[in-house]
DRENTIFI-181819 format. One record per residue: x, y, z of N, C-alpha, C in turn; residue number from 1; residue in one letter. Coordinates in Angstrom, 3 decimals. Layout:
(pt (X; Y; Z); (X; Y; Z); (X; Y; Z); NUM; 'a');
...
This chain:
(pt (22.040; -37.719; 46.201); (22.786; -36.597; 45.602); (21.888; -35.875; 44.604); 1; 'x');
(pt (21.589; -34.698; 45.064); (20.679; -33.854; 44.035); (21.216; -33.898; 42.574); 2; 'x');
(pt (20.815; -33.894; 41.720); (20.504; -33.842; 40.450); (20.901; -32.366; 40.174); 3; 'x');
(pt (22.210; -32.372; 38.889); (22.826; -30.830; 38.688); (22.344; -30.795; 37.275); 4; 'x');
(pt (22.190; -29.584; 36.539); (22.331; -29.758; 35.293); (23.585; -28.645; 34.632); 5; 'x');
(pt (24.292; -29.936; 34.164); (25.179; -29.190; 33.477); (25.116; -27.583; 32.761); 6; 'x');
(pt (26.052; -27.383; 32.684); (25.977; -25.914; 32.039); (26.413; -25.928; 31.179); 7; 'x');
(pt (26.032; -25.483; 30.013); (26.104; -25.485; 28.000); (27.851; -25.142; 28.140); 8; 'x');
(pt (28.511; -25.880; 27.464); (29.733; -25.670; 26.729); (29.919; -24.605; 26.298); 9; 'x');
(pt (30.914; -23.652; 26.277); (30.989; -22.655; 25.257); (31.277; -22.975; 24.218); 10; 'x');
(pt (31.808; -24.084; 23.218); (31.833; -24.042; 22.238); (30.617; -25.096; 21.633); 11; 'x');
(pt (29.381; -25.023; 22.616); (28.762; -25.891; 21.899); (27.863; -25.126; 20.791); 12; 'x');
(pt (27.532; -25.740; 19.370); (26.675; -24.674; 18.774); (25.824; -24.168; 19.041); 13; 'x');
(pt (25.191; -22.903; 18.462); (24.530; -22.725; 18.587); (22.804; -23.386; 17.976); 14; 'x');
(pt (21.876; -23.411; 18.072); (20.109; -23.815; 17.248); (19.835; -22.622; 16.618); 15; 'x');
(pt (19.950; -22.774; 15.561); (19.420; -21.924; 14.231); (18.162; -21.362; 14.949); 16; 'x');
(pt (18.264; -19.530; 14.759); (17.166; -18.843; 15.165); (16.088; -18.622; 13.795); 17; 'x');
(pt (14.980; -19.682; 14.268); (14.318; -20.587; 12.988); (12.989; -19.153; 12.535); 18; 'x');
(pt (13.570; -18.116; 13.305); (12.431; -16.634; 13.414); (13.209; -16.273; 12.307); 19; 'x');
(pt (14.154; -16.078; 12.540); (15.017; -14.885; 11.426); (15.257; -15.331; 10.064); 20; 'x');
(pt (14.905; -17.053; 10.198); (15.672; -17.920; 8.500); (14.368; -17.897; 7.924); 21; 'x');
(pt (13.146; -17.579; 8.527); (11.755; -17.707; 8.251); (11.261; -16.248; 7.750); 22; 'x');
(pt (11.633; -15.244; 8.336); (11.866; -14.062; 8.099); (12.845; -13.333; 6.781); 23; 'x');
(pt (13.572; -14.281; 6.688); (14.344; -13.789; 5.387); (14.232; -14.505; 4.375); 24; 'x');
(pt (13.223; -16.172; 4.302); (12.740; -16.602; 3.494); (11.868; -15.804; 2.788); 25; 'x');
(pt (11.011; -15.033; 3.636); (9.944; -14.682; 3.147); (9.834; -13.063; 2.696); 26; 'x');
(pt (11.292; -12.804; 3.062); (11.345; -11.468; 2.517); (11.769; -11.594; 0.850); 27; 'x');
(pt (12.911; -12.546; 0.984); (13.040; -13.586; -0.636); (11.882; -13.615; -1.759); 28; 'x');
(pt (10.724; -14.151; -0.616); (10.001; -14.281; -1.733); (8.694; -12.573; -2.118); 29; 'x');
(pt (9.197; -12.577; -1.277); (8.302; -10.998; -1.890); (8.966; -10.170; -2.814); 30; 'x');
(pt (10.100; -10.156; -2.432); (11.036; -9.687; -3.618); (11.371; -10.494; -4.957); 31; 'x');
(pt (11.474; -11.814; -4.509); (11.049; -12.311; -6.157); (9.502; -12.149; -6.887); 32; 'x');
(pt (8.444; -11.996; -6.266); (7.498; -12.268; -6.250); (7.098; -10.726; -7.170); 33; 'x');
(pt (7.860; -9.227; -6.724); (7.200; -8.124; -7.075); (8.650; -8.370; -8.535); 34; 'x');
(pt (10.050; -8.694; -8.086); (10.187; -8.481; -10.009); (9.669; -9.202; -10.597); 35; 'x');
(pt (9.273; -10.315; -10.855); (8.737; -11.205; -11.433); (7.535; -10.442; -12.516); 36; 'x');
(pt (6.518; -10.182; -11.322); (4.979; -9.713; -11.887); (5.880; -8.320; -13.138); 37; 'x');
(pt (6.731; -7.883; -12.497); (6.798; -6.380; -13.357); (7.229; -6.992; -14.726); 38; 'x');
(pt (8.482; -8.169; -14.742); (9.467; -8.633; -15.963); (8.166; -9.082; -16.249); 39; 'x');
(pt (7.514; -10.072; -16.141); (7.172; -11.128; -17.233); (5.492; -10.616; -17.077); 40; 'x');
(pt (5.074; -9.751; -16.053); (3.581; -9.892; -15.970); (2.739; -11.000; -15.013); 41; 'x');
(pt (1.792; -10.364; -14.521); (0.946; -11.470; -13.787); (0.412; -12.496; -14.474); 42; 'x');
(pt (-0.498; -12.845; -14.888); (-0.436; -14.177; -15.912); (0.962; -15.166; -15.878); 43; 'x');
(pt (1.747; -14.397; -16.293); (3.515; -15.614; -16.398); (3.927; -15.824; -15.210); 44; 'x');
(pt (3.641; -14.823; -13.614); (4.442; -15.365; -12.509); (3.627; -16.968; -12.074); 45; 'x');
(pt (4.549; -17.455; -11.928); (3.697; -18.735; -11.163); (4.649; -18.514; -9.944); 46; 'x');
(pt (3.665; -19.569; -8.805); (4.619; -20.177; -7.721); (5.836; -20.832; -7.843); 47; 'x');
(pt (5.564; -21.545; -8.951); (7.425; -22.212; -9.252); (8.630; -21.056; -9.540); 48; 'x');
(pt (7.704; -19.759; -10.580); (9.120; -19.116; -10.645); (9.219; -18.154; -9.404); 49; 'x');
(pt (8.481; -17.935; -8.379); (8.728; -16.935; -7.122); (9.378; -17.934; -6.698); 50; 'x');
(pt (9.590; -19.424; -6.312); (10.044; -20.241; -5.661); (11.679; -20.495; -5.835); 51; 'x');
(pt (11.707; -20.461; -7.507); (12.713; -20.750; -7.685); (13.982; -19.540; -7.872); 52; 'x');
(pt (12.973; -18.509; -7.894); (13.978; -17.016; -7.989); (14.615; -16.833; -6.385); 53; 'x');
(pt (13.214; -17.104; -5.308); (13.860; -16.854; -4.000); (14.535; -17.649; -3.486); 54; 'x');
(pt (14.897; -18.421; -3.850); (16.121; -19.874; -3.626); (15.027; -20.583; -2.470); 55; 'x');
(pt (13.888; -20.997; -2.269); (12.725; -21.925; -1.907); (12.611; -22.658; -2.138); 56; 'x');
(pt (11.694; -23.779; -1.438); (11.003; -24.575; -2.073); (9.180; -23.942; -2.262); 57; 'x');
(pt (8.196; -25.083; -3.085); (7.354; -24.539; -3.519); (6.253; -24.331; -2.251); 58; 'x');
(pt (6.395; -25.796; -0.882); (6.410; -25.644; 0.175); (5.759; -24.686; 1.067); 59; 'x');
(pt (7.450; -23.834; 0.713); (7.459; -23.138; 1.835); (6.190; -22.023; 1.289); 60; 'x');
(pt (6.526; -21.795; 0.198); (5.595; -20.452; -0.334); (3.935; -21.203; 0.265); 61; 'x');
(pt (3.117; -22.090; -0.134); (2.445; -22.735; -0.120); (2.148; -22.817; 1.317); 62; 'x');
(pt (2.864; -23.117; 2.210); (2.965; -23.100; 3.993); (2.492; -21.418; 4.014); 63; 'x');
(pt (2.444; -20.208; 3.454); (2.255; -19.057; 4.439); (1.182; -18.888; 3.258); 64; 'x');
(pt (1.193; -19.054; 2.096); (0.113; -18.263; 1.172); (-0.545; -19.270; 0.453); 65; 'x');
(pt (-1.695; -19.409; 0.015); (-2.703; -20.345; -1.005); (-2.178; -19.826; -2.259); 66; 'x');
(pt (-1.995; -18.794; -2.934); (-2.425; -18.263; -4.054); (-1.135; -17.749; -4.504); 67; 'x');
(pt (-0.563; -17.150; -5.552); (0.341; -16.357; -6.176); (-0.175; -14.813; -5.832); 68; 'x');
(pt (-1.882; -14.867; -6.055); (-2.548; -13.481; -5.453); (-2.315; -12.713; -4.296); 69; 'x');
(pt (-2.618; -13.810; -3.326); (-2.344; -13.543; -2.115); (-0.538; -13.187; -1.634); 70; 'x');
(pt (-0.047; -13.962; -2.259); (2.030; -13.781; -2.566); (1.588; -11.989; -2.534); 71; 'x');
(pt (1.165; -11.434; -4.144); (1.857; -10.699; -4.610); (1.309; -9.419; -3.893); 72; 'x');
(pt (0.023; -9.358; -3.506); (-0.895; -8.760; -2.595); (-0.424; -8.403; -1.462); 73; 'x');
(pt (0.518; -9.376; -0.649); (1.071; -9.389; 0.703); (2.400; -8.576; 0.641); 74; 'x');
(pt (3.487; -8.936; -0.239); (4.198; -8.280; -1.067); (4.015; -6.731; -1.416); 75; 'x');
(pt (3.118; -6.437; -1.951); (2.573; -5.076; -2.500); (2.591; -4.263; -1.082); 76; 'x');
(pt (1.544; -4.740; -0.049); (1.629; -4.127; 0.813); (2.788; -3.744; 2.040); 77; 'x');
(pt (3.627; -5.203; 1.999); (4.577; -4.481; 2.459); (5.796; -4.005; 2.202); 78; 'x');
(pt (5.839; -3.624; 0.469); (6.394; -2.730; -0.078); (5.544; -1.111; 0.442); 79; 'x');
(pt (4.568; -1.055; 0.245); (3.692; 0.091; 0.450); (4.502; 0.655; 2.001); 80; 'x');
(pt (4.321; -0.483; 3.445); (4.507; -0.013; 4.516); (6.140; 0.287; 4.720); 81; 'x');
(pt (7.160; 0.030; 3.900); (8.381; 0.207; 3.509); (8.588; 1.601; 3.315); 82; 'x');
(pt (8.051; 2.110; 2.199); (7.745; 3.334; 1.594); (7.451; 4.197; 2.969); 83; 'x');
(pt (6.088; 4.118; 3.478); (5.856; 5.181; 4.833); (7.018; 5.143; 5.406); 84; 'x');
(pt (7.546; 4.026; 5.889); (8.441; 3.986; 6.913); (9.763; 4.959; 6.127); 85; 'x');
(pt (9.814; 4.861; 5.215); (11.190; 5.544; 4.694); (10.467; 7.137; 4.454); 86; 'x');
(pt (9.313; 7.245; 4.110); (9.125; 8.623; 3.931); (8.895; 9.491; 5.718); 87; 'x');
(pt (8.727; 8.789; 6.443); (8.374; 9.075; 8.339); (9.458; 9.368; 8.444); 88; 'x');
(pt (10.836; 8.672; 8.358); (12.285; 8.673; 8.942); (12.623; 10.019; 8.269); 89; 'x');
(pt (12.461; 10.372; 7.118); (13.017; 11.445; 6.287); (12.423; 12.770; 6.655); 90; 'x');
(pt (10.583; 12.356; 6.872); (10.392; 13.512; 7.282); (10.357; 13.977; 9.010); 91; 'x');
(pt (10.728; 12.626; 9.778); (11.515; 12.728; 11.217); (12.684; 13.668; 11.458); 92; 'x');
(pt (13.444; 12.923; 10.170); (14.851; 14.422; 10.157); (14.743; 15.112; 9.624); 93; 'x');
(pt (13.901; 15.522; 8.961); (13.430; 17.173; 8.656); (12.706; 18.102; 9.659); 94; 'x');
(pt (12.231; 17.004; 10.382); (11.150; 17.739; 11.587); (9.625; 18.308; 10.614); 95; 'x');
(pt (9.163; 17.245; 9.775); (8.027; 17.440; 9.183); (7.214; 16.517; 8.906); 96; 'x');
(pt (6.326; 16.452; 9.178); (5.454; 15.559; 9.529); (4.651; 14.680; 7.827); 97; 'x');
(pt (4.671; 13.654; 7.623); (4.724; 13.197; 6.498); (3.206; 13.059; 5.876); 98; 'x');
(pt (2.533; 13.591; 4.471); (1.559; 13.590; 4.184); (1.009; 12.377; 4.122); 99; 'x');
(pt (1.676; 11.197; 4.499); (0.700; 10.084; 4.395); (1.477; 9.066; 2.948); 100; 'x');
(pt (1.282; 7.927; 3.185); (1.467; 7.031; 1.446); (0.563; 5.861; 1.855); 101; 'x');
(pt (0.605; 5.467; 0.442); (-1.009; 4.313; 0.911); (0.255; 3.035; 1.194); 102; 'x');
(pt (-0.788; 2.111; 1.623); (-0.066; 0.560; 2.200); (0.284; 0.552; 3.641); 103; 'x');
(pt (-0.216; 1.464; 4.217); (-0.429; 0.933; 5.609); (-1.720; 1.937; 6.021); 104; 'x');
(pt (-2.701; 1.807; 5.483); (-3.806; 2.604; 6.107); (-4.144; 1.901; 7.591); 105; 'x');
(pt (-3.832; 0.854; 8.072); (-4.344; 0.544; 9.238); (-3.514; 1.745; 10.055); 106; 'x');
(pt (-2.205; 1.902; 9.773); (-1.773; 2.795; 11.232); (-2.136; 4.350; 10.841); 107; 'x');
(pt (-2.604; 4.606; 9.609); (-1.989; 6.220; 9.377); (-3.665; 6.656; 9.199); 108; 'x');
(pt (-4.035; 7.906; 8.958); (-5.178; 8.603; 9.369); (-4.792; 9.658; 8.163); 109; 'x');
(pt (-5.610; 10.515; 7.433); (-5.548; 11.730; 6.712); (-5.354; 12.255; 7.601); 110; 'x');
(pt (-4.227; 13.837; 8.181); (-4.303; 14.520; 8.993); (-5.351; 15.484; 8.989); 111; 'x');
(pt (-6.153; 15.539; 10.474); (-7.177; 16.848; 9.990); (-6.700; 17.696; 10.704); 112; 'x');
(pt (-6.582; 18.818; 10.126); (-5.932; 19.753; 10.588); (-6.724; 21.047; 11.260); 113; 'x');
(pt (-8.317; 20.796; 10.483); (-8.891; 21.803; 10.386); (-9.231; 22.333; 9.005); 114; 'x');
(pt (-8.434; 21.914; 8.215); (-8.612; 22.643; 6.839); (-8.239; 21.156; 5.750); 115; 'x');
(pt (-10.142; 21.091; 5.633); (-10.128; 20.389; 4.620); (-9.009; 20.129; 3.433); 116; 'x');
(pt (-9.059; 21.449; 2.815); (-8.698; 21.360; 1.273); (-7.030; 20.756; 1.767); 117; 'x');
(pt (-6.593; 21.726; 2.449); (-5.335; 21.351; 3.068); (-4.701; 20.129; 3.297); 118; 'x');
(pt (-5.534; 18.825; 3.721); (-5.318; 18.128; 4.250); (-5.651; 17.323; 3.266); 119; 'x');
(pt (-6.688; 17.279; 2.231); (-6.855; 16.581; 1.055); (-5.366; 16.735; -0.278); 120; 'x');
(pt (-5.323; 17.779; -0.244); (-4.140; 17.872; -1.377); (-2.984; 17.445; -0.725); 121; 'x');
(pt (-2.524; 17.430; 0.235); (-0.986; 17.101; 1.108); (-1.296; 15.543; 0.841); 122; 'x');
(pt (-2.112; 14.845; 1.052); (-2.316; 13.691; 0.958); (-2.537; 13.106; -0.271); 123; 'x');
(pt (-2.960; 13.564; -1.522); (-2.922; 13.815; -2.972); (-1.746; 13.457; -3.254); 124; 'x');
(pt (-0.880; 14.542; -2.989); (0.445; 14.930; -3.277); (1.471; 13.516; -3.157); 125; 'x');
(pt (1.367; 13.165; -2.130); (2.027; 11.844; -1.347); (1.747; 11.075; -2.461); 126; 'x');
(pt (0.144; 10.853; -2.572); (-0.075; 9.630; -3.659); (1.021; 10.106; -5.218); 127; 'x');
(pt (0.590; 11.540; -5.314); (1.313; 11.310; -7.251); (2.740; 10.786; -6.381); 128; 'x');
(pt (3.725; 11.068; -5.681); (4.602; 11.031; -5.443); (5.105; 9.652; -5.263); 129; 'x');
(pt (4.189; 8.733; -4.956); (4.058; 7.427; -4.990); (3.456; 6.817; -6.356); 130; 'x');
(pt (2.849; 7.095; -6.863); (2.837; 6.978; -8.461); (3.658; 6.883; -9.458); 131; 'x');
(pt (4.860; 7.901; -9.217); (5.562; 7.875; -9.802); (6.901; 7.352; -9.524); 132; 'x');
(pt (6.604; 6.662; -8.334); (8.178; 6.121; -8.169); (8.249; 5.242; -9.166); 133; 'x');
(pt (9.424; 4.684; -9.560); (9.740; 3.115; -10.183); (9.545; 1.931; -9.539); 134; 'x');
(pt (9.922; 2.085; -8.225); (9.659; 0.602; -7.444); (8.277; 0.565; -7.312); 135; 'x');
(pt (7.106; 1.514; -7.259); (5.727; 1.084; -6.718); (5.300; 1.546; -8.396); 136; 'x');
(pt (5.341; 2.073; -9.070); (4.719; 2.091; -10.164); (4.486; 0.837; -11.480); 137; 'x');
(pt (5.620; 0.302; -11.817); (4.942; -0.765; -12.382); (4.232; -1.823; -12.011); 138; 'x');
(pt (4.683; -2.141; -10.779); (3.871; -3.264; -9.818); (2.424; -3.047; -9.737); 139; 'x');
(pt (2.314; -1.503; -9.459); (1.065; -1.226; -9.664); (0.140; -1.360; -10.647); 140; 'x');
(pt (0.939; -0.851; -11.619); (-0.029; -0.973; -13.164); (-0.079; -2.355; -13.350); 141; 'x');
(pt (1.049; -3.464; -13.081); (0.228; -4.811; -13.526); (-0.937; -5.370; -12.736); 142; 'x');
(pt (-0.969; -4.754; -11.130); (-2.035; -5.433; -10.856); (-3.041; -4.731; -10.554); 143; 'x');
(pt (-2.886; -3.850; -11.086); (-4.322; -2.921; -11.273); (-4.434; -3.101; -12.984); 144; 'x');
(pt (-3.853; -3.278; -13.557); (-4.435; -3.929; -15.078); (-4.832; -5.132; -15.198); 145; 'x');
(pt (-4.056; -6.481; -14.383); (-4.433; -7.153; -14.393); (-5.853; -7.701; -13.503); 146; 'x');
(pt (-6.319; -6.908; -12.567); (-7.107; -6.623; -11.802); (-8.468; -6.380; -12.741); 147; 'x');
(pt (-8.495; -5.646; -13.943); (-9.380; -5.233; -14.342); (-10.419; -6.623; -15.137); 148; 'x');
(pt (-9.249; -7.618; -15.677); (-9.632; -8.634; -16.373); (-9.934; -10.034; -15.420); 149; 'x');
(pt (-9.070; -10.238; -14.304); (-9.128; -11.108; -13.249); (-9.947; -10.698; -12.727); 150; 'x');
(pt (-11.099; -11.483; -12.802); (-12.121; -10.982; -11.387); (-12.187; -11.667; -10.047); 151; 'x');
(pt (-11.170; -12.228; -9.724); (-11.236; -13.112; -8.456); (-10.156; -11.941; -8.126); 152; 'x');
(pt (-9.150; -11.572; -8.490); (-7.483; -10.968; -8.866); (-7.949; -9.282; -8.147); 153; 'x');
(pt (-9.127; -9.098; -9.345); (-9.880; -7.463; -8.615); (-10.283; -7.405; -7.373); 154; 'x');
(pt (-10.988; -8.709; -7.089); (-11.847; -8.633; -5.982); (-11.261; -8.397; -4.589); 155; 'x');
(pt (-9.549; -9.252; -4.758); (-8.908; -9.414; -3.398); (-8.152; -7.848; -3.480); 156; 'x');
(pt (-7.531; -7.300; -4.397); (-7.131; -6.184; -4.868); (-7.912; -4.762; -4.280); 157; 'x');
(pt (-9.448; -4.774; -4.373); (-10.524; -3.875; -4.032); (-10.309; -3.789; -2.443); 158; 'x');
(pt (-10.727; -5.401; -1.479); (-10.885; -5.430; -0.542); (-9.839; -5.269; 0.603); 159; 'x');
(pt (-8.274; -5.609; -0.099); (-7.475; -5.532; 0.373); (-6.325; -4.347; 0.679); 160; 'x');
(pt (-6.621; -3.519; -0.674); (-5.371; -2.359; -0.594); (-6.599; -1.303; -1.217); 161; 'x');
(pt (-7.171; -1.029; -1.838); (-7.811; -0.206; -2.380); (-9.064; 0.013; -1.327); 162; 'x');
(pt (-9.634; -0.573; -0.771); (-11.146; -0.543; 0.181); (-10.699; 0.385; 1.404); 163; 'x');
(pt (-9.593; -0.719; 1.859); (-9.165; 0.335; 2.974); (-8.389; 1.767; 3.065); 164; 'x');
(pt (-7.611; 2.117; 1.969); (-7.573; 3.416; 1.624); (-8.294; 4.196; 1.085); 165; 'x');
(pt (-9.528; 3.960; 0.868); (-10.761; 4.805; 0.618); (-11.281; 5.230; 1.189); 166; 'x');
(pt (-11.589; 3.900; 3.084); (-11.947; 4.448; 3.770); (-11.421; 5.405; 4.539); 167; 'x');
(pt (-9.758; 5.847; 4.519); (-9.344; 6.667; 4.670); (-10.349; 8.571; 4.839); 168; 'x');
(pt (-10.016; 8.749; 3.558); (-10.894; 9.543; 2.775); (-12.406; 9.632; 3.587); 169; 'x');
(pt (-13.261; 8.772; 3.461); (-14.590; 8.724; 4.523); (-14.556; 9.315; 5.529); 170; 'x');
(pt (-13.453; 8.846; 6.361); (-13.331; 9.502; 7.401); (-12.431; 10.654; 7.738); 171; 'x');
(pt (-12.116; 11.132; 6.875); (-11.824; 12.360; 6.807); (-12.910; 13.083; 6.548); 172; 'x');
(pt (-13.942; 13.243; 5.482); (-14.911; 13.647; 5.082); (-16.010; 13.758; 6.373); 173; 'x');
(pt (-16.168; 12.733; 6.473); (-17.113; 12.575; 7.651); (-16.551; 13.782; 8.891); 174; 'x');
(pt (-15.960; 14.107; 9.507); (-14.974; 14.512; 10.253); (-15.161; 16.293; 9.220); 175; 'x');
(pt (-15.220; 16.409; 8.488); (-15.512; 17.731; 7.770); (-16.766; 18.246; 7.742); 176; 'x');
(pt (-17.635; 17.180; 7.467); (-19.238; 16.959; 7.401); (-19.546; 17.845; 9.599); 177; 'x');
(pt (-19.232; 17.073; 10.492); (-19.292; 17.184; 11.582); (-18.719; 19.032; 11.958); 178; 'x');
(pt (-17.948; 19.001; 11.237); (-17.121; 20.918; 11.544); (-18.049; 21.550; 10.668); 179; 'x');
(pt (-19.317; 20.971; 9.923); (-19.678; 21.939; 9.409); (-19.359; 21.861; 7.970); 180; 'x');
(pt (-17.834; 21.716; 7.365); (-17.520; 22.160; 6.196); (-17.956; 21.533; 4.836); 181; 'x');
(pt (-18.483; 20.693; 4.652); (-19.691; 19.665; 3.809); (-20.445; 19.263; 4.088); 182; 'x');
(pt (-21.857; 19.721; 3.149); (-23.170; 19.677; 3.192); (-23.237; 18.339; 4.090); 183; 'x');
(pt (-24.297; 18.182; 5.099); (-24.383; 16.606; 5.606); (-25.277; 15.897; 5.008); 184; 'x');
(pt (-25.669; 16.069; 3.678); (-26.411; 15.077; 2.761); (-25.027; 14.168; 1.728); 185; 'x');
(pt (-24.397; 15.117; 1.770); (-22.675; 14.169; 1.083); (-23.139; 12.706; 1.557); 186; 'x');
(pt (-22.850; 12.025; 0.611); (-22.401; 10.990; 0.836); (-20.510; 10.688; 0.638); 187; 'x');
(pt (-20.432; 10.246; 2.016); (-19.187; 10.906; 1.855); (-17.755; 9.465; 0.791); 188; 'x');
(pt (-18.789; 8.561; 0.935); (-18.079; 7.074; -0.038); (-18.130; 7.207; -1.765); 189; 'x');
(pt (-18.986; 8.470; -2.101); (-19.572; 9.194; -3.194); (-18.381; 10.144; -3.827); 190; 'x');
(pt (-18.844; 11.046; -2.482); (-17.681; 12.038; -2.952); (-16.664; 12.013; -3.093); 191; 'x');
(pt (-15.794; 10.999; -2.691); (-14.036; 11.275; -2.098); (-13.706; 10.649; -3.875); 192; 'x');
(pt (-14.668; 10.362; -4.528); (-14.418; 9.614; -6.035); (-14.404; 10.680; -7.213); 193; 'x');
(pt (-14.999; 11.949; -6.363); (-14.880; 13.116; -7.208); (-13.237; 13.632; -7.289); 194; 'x');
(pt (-12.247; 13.383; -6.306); (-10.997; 13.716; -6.572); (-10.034; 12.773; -6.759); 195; 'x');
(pt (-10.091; 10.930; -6.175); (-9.346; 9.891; -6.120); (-9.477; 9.013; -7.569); 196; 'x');
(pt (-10.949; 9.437; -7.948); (-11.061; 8.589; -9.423); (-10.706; 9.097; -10.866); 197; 'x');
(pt (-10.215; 10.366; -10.795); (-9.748; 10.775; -11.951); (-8.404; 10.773; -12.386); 198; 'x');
(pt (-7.955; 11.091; -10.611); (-6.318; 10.666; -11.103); (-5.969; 9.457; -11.132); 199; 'x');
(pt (-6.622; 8.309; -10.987); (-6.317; 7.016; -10.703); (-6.798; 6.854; -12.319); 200; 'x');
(pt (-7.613; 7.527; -12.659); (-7.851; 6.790; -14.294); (-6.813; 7.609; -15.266); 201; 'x');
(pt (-6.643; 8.946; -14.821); (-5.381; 9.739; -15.339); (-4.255; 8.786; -15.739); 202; 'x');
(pt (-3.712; 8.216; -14.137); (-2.476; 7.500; -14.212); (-2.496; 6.070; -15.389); 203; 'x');
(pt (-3.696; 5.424; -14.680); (-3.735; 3.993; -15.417); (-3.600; 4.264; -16.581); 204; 'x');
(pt (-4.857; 5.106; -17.288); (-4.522; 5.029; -18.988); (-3.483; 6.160; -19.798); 205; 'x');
(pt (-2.682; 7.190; -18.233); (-1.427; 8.244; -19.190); (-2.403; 8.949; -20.031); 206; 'x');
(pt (-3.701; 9.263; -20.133); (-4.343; 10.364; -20.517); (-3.338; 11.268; -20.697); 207; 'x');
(pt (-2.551; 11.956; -19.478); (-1.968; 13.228; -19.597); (-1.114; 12.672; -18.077); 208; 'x');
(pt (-0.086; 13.910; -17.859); (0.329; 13.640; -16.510); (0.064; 14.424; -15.425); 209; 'x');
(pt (0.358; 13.420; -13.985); (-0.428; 13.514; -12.783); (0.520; 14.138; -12.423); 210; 'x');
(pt (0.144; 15.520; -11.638); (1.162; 16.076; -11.016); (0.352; 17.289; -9.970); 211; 'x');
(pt (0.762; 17.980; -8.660); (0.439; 18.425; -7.803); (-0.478; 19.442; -7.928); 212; 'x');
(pt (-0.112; 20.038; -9.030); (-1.249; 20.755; -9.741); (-2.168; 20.468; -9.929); 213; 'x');
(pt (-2.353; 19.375; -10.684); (-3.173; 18.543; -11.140); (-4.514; 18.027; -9.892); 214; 'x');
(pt (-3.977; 17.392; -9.036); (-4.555; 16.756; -7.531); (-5.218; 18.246; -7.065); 215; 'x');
(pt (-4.468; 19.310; -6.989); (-4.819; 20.191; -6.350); (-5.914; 20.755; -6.736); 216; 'x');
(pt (-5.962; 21.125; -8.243); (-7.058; 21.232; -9.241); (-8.342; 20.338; -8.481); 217; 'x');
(pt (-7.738; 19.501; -8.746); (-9.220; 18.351; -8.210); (-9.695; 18.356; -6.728); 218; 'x');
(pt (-9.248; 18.846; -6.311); (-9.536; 18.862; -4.641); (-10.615; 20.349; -4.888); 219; 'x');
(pt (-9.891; 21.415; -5.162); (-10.945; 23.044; -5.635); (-12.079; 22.740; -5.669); 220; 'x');
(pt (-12.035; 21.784; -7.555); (-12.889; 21.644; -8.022); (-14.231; 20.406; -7.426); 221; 'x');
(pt (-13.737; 20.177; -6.599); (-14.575; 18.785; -6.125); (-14.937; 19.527; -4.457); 222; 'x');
(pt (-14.489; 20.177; -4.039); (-15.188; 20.735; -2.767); (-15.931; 22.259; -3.190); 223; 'x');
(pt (-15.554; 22.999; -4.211); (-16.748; 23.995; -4.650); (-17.893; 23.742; -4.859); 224; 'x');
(pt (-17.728; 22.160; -5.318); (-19.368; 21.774; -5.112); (-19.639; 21.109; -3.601); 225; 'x');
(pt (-18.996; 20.786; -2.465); (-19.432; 20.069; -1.676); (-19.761; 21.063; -0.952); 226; 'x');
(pt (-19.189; 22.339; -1.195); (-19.700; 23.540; -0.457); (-20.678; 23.731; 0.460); 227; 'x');
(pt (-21.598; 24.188; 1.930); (-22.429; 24.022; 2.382); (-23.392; 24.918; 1.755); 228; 'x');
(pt (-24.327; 24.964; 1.236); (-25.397; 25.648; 0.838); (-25.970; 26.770; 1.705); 229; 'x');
């Protein structure tokens, strides 16, 4: 007599879908992980209090990340890819195409449009606009302050969210350099610091405030000199 195999009960339970409890663990802890750094500062977050804010164990945090760095780093960014995604949908139903926000440079590109300046300030713009939110702005300033004094803290900080949105910029430049529209002696990892490093030191130390004007100013003034000779 062949061998049947029964067929599942309908009321038998169901097996915990161990994707989704793993998935919302770890959304837990990114969200404890970014109030944390803002309330108390980097220095005071430890793994115990991300652990114990996201209802965790220390474990689990420990099972996906080495570091509190790496936590808040991973966190950061996909707060960052949150942000695009909510600024894409908005400008989906507007039918306008979105200048860009940093934290997911792997999928997004500066648009070239053809027109440098154009395409530098729209993308400017995005950043003050992201600067000034509340949810990405203090997070930012602690670990870009704390970044400055941590040098293990800077290093993953540089290579991780800051390196690759620079190279952004490069290749945009580069891509301008090729149409002609900047000298091809630019160095183009040089230049893009003539408009990204002032407002970034603007913001950090509140010199004065960052605003579209402002970016736009710096884009003028930083391609009148890249001008082709």
């Amino acid at each position: 007599m062949a061998d049947q195999k029964s067929a599942p009960r309908p009321d038998a339970p169901r097996r915990p879908d161990t994707s989704r409890r793993s998935e919302k663990s770890r959304r837990a802890i990114y969200d404890a992980a970014l109030a944390l750094v803002v309330e108390v500062g980097y220095p005071k977050t430890t793994i115990e209090g991300i652990a114990a804010r996201a209802g965790v164990g220390k474990q689990t945090i420990y099972r996906w990340w080495s570091s509190k760095a790496d936590v808040l780093l991973e966190a950061f960014l996909d707060l960052g890819e949150q942000m695009t995604q909510a600024a894409e949908q908005s400008a989906t139903s507007s039918a306008e195409r979105p200048a860009g926000q940093a934290g997911g440079p792997e999928s997004y590109a500066i648009p070239d449009t053809g027109d440098l300046a154009a395409d530098l300030k729209a993308v400017l713009r995005a950043t003050v606009d992201e600067l000034r939110d509340p949810k990405f702005e203090a997070l930012s300033r602690a670990l870009a302050a704390e970044g400055v004094v941590n040098e293990e803290l800077g290093r993953v900080f540089v290579a991780k969210l800051l390196e690759p949105s620079l190279q952004l910029y490069v290749e945009r430049l580069r891509s301008a350099q090729e149409a002609g529209q900047v000298r091809p002696d630019i160095d183009p990892r040089i230049a893009l610091e003539l408009f990204v490093s002032p407002l970034a030191q603007r913001w950090l130390q509140r010199t004065a405030p960052i605003s579209y004007a402002y970016t736009d100013t710096l884009v003028d003034y930083a391609l009148h000199g890249l001008a082709p000779r």
